[in-house]
C-alpha positions as CSV (number, residue, x, y, z in Angstrom):
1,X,-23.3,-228.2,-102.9
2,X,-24.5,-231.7,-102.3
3,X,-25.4,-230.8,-99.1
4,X,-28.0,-227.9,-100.6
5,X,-29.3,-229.7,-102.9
6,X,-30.6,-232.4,-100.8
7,X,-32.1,-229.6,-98.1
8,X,-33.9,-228.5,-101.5
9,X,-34.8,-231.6,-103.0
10,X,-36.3,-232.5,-99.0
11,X,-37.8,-229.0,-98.6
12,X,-40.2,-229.4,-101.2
13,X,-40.9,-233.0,-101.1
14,X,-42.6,-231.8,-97.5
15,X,-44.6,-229.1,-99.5
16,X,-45.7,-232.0,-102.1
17,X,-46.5,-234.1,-98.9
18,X,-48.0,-231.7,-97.1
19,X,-50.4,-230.3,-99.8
20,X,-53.3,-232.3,-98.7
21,X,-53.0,-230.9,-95.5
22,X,-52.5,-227.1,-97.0
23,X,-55.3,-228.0,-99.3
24,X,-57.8,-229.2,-96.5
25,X,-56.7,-225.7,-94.5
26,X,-57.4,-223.1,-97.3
27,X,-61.5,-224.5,-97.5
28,X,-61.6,-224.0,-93.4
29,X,-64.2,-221.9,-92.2
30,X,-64.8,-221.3,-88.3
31,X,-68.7,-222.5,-87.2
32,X,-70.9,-219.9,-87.2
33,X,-74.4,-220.7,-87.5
34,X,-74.9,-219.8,-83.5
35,X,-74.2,-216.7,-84.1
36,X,-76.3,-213.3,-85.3
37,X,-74.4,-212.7,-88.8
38,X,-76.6,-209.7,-89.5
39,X,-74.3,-207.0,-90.9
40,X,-74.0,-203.9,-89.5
41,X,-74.2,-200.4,-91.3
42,X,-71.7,-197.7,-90.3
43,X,-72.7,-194.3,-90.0
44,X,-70.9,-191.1,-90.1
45,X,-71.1,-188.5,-87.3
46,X,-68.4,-186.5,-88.3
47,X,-64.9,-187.5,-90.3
48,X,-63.3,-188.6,-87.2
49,X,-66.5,-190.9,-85.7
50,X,-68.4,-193.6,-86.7
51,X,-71.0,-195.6,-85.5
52,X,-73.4,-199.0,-85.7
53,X,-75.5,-199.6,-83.3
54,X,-73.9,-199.1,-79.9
55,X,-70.6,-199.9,-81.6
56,X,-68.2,-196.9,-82.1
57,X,-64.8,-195.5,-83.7
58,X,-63.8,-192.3,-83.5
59,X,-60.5,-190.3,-83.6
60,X,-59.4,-188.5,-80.2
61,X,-57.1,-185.2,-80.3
62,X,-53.8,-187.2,-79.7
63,X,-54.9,-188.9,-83.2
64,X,-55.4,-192.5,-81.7
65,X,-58.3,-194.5,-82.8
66,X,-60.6,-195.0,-79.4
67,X,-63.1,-198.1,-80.7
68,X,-65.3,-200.0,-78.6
69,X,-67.1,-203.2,-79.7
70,X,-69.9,-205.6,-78.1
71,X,-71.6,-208.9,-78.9
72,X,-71.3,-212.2,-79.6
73,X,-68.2,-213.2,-81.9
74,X,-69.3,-212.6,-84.5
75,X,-71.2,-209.3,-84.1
76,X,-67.9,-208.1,-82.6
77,X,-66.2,-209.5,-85.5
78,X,-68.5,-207.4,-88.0
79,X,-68.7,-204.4,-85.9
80,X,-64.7,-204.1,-85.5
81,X,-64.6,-205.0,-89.2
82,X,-66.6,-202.8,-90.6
83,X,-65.9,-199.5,-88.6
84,X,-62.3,-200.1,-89.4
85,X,-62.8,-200.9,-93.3
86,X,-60.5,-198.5,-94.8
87,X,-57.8,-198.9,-91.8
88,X,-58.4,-202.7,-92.0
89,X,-57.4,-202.2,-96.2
90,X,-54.9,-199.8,-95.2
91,X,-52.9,-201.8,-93.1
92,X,-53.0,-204.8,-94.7
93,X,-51.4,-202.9,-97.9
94,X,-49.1,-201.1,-95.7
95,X,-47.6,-204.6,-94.3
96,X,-48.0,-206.5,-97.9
97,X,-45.6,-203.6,-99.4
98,X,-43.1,-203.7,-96.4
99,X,-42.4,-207.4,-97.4
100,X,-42.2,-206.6,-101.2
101,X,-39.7,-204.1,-100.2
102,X,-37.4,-206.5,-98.2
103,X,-38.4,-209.3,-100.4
104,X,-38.3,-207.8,-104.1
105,X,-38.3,-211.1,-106.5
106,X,-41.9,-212.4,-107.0
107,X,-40.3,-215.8,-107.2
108,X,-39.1,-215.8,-103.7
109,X,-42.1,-214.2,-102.7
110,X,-44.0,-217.0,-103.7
111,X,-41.7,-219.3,-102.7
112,X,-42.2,-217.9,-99.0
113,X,-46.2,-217.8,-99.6
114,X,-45.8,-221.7,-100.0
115,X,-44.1,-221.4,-97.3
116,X,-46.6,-220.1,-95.2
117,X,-49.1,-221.8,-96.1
118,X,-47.5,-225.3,-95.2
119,X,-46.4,-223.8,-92.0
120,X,-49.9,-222.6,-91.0
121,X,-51.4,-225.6,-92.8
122,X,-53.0,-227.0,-89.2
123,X,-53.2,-223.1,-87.3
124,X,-57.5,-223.4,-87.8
125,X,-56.7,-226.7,-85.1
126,X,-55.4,-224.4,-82.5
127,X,-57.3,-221.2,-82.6
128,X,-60.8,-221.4,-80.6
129,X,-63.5,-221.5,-82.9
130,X,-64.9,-218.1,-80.5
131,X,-61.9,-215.9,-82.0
132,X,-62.0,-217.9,-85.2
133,X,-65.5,-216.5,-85.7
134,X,-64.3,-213.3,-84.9
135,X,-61.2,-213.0,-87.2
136,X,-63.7,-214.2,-89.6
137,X,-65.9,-211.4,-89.0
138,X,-63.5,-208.7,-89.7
139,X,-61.9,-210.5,-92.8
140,X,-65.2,-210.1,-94.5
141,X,-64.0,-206.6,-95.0
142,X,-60.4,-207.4,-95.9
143,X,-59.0,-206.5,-98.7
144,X,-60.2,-208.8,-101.9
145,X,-56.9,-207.4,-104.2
146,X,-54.8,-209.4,-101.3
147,X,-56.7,-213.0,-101.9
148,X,-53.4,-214.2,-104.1
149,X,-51.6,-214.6,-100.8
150,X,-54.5,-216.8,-99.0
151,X,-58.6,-216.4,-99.0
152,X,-59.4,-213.3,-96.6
153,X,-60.2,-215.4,-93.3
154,X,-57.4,-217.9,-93.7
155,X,-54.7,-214.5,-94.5
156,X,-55.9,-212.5,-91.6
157,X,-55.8,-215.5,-89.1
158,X,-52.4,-216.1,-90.1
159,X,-51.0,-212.4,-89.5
160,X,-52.2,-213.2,-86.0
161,X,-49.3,-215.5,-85.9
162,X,-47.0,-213.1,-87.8
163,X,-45.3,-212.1,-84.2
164,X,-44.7,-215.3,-83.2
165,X,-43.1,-216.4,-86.9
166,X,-41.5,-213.0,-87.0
167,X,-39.6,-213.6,-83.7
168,X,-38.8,-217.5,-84.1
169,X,-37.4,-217.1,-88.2
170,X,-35.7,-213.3,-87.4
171,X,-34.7,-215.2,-83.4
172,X,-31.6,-214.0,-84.3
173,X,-32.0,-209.9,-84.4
174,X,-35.0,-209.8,-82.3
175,X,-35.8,-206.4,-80.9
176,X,-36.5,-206.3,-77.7
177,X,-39.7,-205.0,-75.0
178,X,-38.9,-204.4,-71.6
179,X,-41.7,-204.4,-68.8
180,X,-41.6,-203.8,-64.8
181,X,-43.9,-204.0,-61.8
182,X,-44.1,-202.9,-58.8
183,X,-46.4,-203.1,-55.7
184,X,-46.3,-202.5,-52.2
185,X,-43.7,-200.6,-50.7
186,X,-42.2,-199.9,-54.1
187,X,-45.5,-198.4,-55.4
188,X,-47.0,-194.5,-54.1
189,X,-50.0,-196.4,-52.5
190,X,-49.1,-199.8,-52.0
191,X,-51.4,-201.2,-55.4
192,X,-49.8,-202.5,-58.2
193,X,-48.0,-200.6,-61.1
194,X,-47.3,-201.9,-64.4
195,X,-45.3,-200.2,-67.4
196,X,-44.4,-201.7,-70.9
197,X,-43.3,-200.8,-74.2
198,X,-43.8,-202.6,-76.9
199,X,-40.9,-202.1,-79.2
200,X,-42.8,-204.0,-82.5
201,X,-41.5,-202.2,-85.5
202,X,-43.3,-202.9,-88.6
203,X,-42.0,-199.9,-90.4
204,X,-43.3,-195.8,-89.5
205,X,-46.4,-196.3,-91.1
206,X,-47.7,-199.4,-89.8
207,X,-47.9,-197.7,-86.7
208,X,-49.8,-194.9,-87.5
209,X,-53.1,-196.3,-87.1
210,X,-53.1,-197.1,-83.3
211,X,-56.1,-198.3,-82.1
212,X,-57.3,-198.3,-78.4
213,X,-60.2,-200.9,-78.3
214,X,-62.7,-201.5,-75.6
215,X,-64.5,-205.0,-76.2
216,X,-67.2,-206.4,-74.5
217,X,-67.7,-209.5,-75.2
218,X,-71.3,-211.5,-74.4
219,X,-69.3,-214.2,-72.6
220,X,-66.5,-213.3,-70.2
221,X,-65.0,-210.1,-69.1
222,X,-65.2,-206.3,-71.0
223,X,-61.5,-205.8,-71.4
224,X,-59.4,-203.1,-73.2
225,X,-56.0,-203.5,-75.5
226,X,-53.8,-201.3,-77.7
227,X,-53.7,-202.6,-80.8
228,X,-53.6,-202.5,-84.9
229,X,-56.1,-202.9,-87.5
230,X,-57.3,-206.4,-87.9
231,X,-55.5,-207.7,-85.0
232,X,-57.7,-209.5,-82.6
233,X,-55.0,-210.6,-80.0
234,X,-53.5,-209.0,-76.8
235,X,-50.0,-207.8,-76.7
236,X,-50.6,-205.4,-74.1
237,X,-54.1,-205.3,-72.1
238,X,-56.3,-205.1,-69.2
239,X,-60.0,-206.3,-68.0
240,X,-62.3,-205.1,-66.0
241,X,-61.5,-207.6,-63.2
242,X,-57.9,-205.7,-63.2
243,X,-56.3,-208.6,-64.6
244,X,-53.1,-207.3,-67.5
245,X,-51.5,-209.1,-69.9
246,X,-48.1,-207.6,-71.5
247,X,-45.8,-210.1,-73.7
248,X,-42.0,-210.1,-74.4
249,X,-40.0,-212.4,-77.0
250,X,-38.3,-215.4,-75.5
251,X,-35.6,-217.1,-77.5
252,X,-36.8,-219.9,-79.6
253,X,-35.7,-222.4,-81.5
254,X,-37.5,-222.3,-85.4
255,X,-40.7,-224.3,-85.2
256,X,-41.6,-227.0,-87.8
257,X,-45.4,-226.1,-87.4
258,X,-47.6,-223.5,-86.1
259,X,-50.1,-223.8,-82.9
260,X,-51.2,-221.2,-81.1
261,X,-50.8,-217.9,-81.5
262,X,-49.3,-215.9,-78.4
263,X,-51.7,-213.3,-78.9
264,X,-54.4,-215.6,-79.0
265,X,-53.8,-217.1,-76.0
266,X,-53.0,-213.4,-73.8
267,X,-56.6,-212.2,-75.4
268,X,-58.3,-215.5,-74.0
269,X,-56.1,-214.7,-70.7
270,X,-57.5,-211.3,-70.9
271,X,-61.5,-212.0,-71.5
272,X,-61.7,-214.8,-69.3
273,X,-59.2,-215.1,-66.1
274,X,-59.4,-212.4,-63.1
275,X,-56.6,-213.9,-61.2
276,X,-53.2,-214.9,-61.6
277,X,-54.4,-219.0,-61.0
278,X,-57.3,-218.6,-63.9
279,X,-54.7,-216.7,-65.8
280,X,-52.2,-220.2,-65.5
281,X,-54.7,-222.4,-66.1
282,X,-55.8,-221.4,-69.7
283,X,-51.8,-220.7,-70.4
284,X,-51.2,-225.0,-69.4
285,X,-54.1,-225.9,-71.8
286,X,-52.8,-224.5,-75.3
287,X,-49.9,-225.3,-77.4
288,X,-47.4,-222.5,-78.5
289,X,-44.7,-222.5,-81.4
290,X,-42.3,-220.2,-79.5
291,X,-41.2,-218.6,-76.3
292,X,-42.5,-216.1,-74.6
293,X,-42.8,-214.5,-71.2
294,X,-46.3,-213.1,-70.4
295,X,-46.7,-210.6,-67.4
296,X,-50.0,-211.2,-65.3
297,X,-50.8,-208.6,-63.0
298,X,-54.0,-208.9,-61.1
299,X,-55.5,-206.4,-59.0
300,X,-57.2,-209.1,-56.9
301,X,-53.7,-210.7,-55.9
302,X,-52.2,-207.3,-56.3
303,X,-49.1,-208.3,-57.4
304,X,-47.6,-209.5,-61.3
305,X,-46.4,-212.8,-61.8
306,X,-44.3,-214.1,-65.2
307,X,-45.8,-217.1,-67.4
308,X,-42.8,-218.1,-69.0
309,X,-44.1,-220.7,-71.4
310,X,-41.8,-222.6,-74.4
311,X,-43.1,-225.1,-77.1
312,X,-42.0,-227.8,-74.4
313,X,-42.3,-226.3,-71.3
314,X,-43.8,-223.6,-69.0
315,X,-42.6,-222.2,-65.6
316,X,-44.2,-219.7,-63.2
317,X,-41.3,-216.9,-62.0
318,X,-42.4,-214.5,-59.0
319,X,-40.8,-211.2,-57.6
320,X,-37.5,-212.8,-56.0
321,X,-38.2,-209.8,-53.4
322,X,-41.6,-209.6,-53.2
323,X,-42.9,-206.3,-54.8
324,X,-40.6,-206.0,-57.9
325,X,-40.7,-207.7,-61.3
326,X,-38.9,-206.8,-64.3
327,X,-39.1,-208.4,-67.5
328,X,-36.8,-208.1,-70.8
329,X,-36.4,-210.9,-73.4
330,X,-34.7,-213.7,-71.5
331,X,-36.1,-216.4,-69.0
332,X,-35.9,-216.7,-65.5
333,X,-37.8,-219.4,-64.0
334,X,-36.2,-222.6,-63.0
335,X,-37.0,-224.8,-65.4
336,X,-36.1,-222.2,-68.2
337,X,-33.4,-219.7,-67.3
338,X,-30.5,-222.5,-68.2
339,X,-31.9,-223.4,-71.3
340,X,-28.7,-223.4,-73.9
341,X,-30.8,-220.8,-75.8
342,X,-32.0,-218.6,-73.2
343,X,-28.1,-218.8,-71.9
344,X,-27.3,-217.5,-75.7
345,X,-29.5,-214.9,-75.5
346,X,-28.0,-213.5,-72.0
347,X,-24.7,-214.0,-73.6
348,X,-25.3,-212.0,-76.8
349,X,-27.9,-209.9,-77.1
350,X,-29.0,-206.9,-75.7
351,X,-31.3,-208.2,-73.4
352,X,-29.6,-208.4,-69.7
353,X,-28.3,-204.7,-70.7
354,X,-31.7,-203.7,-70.6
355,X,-32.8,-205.9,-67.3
356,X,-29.9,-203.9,-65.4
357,X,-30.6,-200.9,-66.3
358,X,-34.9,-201.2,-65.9
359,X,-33.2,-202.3,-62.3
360,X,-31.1,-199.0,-62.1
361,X,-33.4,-197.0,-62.3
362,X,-36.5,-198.4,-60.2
363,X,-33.5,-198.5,-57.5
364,X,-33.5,-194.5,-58.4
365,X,-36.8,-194.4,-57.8
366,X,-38.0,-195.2,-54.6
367,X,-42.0,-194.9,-54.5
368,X,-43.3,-195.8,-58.5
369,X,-45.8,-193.2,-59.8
370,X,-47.5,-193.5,-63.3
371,X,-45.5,-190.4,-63.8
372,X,-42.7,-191.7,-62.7
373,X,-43.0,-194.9,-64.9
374,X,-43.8,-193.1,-67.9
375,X,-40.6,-191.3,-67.3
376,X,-38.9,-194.7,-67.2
377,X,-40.5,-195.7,-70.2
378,X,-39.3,-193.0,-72.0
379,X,-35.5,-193.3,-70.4
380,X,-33.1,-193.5,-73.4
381,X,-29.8,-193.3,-71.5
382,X,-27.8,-196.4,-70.9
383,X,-26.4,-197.9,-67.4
384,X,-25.0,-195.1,-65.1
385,X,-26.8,-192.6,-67.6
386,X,-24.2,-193.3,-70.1
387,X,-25.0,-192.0,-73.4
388,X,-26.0,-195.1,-75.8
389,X,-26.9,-192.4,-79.1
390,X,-30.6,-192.5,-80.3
391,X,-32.0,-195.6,-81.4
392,X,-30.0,-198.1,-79.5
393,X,-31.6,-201.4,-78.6
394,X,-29.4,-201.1,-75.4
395,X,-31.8,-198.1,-74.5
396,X,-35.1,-199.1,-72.7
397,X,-36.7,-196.1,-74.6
398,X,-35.2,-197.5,-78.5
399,X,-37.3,-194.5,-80.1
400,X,-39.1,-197.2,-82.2
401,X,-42.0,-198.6,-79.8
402,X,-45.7,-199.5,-81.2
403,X,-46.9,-198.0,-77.8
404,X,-45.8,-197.6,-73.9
405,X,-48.3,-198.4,-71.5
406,X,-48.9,-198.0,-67.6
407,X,-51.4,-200.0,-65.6
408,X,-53.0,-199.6,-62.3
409,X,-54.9,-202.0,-62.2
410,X,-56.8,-201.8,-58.6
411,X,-58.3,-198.5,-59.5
412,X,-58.8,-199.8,-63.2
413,X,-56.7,-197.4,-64.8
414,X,-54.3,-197.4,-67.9
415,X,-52.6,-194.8,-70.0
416,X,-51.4,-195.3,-73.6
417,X,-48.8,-193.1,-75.3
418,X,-49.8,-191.2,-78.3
419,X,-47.1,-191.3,-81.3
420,X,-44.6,-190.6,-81.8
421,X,-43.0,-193.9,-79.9
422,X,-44.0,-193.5,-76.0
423,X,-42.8,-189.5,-76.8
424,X,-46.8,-188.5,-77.2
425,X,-49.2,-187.9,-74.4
426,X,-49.9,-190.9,-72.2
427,X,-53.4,-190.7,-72.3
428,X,-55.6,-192.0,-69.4
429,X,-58.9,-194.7,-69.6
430,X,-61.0,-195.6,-66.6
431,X,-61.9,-198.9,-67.4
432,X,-64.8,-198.5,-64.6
433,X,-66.1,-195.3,-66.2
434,X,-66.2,-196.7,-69.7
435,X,-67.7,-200.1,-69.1
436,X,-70.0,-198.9,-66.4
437,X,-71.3,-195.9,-69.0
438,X,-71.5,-198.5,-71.8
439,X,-73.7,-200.8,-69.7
440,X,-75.9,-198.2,-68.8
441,X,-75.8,-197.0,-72.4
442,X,-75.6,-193.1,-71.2
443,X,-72.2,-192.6,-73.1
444,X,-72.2,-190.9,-76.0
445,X,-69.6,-191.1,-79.3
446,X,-67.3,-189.1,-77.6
447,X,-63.6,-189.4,-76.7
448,X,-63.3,-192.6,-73.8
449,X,-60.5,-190.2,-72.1
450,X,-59.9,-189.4,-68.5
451,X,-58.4,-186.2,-70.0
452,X,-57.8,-184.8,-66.2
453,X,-55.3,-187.9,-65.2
454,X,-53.5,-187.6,-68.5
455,X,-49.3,-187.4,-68.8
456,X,-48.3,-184.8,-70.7
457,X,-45.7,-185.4,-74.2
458,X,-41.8,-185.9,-73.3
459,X,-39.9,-182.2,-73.4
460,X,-37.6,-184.2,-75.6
461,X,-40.0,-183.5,-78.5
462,X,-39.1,-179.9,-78.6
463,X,-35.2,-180.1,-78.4
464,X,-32.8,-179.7,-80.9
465,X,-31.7,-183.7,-79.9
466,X,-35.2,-184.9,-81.1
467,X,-34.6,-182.8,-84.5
468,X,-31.7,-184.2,-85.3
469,X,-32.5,-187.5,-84.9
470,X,-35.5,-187.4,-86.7
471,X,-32.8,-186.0,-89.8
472,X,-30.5,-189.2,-88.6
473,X,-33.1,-191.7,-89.6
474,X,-33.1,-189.7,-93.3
475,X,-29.5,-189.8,-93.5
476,X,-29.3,-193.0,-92.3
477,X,-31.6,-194.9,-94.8
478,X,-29.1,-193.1,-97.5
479,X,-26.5,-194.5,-95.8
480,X,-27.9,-197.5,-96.3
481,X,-28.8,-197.6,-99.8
482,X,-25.3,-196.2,-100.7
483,X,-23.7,-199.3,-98.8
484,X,-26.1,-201.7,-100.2
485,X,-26.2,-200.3,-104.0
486,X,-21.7,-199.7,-103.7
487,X,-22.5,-196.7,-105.0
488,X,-20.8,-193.7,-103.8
489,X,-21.5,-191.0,-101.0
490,X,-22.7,-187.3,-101.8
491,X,-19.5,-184.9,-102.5
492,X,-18.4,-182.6,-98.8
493,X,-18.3,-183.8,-95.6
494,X,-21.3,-186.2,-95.5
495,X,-20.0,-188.7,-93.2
496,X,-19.0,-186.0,-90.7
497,X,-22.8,-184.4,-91.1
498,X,-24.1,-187.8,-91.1
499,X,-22.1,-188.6,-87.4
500,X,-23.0,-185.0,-86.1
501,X,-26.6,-185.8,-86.1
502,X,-26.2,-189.3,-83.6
503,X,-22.5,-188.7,-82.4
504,X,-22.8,-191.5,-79.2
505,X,-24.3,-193.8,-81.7
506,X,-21.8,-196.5,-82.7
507,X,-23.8,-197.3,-85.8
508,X,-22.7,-193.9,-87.4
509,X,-19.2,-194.8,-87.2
510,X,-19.3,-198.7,-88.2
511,X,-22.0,-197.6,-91.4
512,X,-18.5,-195.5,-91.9
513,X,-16.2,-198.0,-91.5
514,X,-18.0,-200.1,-93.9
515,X,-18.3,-197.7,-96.5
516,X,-14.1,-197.0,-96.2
517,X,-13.3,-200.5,-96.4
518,X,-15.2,-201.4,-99.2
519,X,-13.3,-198.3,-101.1
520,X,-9.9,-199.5,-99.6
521,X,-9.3,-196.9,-97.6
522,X,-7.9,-198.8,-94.7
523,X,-6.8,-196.4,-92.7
524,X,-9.6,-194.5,-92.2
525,X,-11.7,-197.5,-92.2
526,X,-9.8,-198.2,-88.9
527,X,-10.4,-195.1,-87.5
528,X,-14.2,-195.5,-87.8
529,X,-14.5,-199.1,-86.8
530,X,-12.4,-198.4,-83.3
531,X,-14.3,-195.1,-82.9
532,X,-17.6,-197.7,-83.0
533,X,-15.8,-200.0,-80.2
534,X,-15.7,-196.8,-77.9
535,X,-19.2,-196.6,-78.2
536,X,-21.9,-198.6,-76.3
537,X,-22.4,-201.0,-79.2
538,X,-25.5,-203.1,-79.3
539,X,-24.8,-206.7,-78.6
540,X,-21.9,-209.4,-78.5
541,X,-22.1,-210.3,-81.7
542,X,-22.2,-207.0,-83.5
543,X,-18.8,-206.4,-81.3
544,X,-17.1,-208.9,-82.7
545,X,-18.1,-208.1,-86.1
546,X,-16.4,-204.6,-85.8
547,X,-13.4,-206.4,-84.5
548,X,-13.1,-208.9,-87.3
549,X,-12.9,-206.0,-89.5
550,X,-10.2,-204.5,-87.7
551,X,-8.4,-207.7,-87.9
552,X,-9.0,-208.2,-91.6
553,X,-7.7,-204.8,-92.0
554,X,-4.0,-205.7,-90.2
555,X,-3.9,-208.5,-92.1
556,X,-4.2,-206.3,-95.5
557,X,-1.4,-204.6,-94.6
């Protein structure tokens, strides 16, 4: 207790320390007086497209947002804000309410807004002031109901961090992406292949609004990224030079401060490097406050390299055979890979499952296709195609991703799944075509697709499977609330209706055990938690927690 009280009484002495410093950070405004801050009016061509000036947004068939922005920063800024407005609101709401729902006292609430705020106190120092000035540009039309958490600019420059807090505080049940590249004799011509999926889960809704945006910017290179509304950095990328940046969690240790942003430095990657070397370069000169791995691939090197960088450290890890890289969420390079933490993260989570099996199969596959990686991307068997049940982070396909994405970057081409997950239609964007059109300003508001190239939705959409699980994720939030609330399950045979819809899952059986134990039914408890240990179950540690249940259970007895 003594113990506690001195982590509180220190906890908020460093708020009461730091508030000249939070104080100092909630007047910061980015310069912008070089810059045309002339606001754009939107205009509507139809309820799906909008325009200002050469600036567009507009809703294809697959229902992702295609948006393409020009200028200096802050005409970007403006543009992206202001044809996004009601997405912009949307999603800030929609992210707001997620934490009010895991976080339902106001009091903690505001003690984790203080929080923040501390944290982020000296963020302004390590952002550029060029995508400062554009953050600033879309929070002018942010929403104003939001301004109790921090002033527009100040709250939408620090959700560009929220990926990097997210994975250092939640370290511990990270989620994992998994990426892959190939390029010589491992790809169909000899050019270089990427594949990603980006399995950041916010919740169904937040992922709704996908956006594909197309940026070119007055300095630097035009450059495309999938993204979300109000988000200005790169998880997943290309540029017009064929230079791609993709982004996987490392394990970190929880920083004391932020820097900068991960995103923030893959977008400057992304607008100004065009090989691997440039792409270095501006990683060595910023500051991060976690671990990441980033995944260059370069059309002019034709071949993908990993920037494995740390708060104290950064390494460079190449293809130990020359034309294959894969990518999960541990490191690899020599001055990382025996980290204590990384070592953890090997050791428990799900992480070198995933590596070996993204190796299994580009062994099955011996010339890469984007058809063929899109069919790897969407693979949600386990190693030797052993069932894992729907929704396992073991699976490289966890049926959860933002998007999947495929590169080639020498003929500048990319193709971005449609929802749901990397399930949708990969649909195709010539990068050539669309800045080449844009420059010559003969393209029209219409759809950026190379519908001809596109991949067409996973079969697993139509099967019963798909249907079942889509009921499983019903039934399992019930499941849920009836474990967390201790009330009591619906009369029949739910648990066996429940398991029928997931039956390889081991979650369906431990949610089972769980909900015996607490009700002292021992017996059956055990029945459920060893049915879970025949399964492929997630990671180490969840293992062990099955088996600690077991061996409360003998001891009962």
């Amino acid at each position: 207790m003594k113990k506690q009280i001195l982590y509180i009484f220190f906890f908020f002495f460093a708020l009461f320390i730091a508030s000249c410093g939070i104080s100092k950070s909630m007047r910061h405004q980015p310069e912008i007086a070089a810059y045309n801050n002339i606001k754009p009016v939107v205009q509507k061509q139809s309820d799906t497209i909008f325009y200002t000036r050469n600036n567009f947004l507009l809703r294809n068939k697959q229902h992702l947002w295609e948006l393409y922005a020009e200028g200096d920063p802050l005409e970007r800024g403006l543009a992206i804000g202001s044809l996004t407005d009601s997405l912009l609101k949307k999603q800030e709401h929609i992210l707001f309410d997620k934490v009010n729902e895991l976080i339902p006292s106001d009091f903690k609430r505001s003690i984790l807004r203080n929080f923040l705020k501390w944290f982020n106190r000296k963020l302004y120092l390590n952002v550029d002031n060029e995508f400062q000035t554009e953050i600033y540009g879309v929070s002018q039309y942010a929403p104003k109901d939001l301004s109790y958490i921090a002033p527009s600019f100040l709250r939408d420059l620090y959700l560009h961090g929220a990926h990097d807090i997210g994975h250092a505080v939640q370290d511990l049940a990270m989620v994992g992406c998994t990426s892959f590249a190939v390029w010589g004799n491992k790809s169909d011509d000899g050019s270089l292949i990427l594949g990603r999926n980006f399995d950041f889960y916010a919740g169904d809704d937040f992922a709704k609004e996908k956006i594909i945006a197309f940026i070119n910017p007055k300095d630097g290179h035009p450059f495309m990224m999938v993204t979300w509304p109000g988000m200005i950095g790169v998880c997943s990328g290309m540029n017009a030079e064929g230079l791609t940046v993709t982004i996987n969690a490392g394990k970190s240790k929880i920083p004391l401060i932020a820097k900068t942003p991960i995103s923030i430095v893959t977008r400057e990657i992304l607008q100004y490097a065009k090989t691997i070397d440039e792409a270095i370069a501006i990683a060595k000169k910023r500051k991060v406050f976690v671990s990441e791995s980033i995944m260059v691939g370069s059309a002019n090197d034709n071949k993908a390299v990993l920037i494995e960088i740390a708060p104290d450290n950064l390494d460079i890890f190449e293809a130990p055979n020359g034309n294959e890289l894969i990518c999960s969420n541990h490191f690899q390079s020599e001055a990382l890979k025996d980290n204590k933490r990384n070592l953890n993260q090997i050791k428990n989570s799900h992480s070198q499952y995933r590596f070996d099996r993204m190796t299994e199969l580009l062994n099955e596959n011996q010339k890469i296709t984007p058809q063929i990686a899109v069919d790897i991307l969407r693979n949600k068997d386990g190693i030797n195609n052993v069932s894992l049940g729907y929704g396992n982070e073991k699976a490289i396909n966890q049926l959860l991703a933002h998007h999947g994405i495929v590169f080639k970057p020498a003929q500048r081409l990319v193709w971005v799944s449609a929802s749901p997950y990397q399930l949708g239609e990969f649909v195709c964007y010539d990068l050539n075509a669309i800045f080449k059109n844009k420059k010559e300003n003969t393209a029209s508001f219409v759809s950026l697709e190379n519908e001809t190239m596109n991949i067409p939705p996973d079969p697993f959409l139509k099967s019963a499977a798909y249907q079942n699980y889509i009921q499983f994720r019903i039934e399992d939030k019930k499941m849920d609330a009836v474990l967390s609330n201790k009330t009591n399950l619906p009369s029949g045979n739910y648990i066996g209706y429940y398991q029928s819809l997931n039956p390889d899952y081991w979650v369906v059986y431990y949610k089972a055990g769980l909900y015996f134990y607490r009700n002292k039914k021992y017996d059956l408890a055990q029945d459920q938690f060893e049915k879970a240990l025949t399964k492929e179950v997630t990671s180490l540690i969840e293992r062990e927690k099955i088996s600690s249940y077991l061996k409360k259970i003998k001891r009962k007895r």
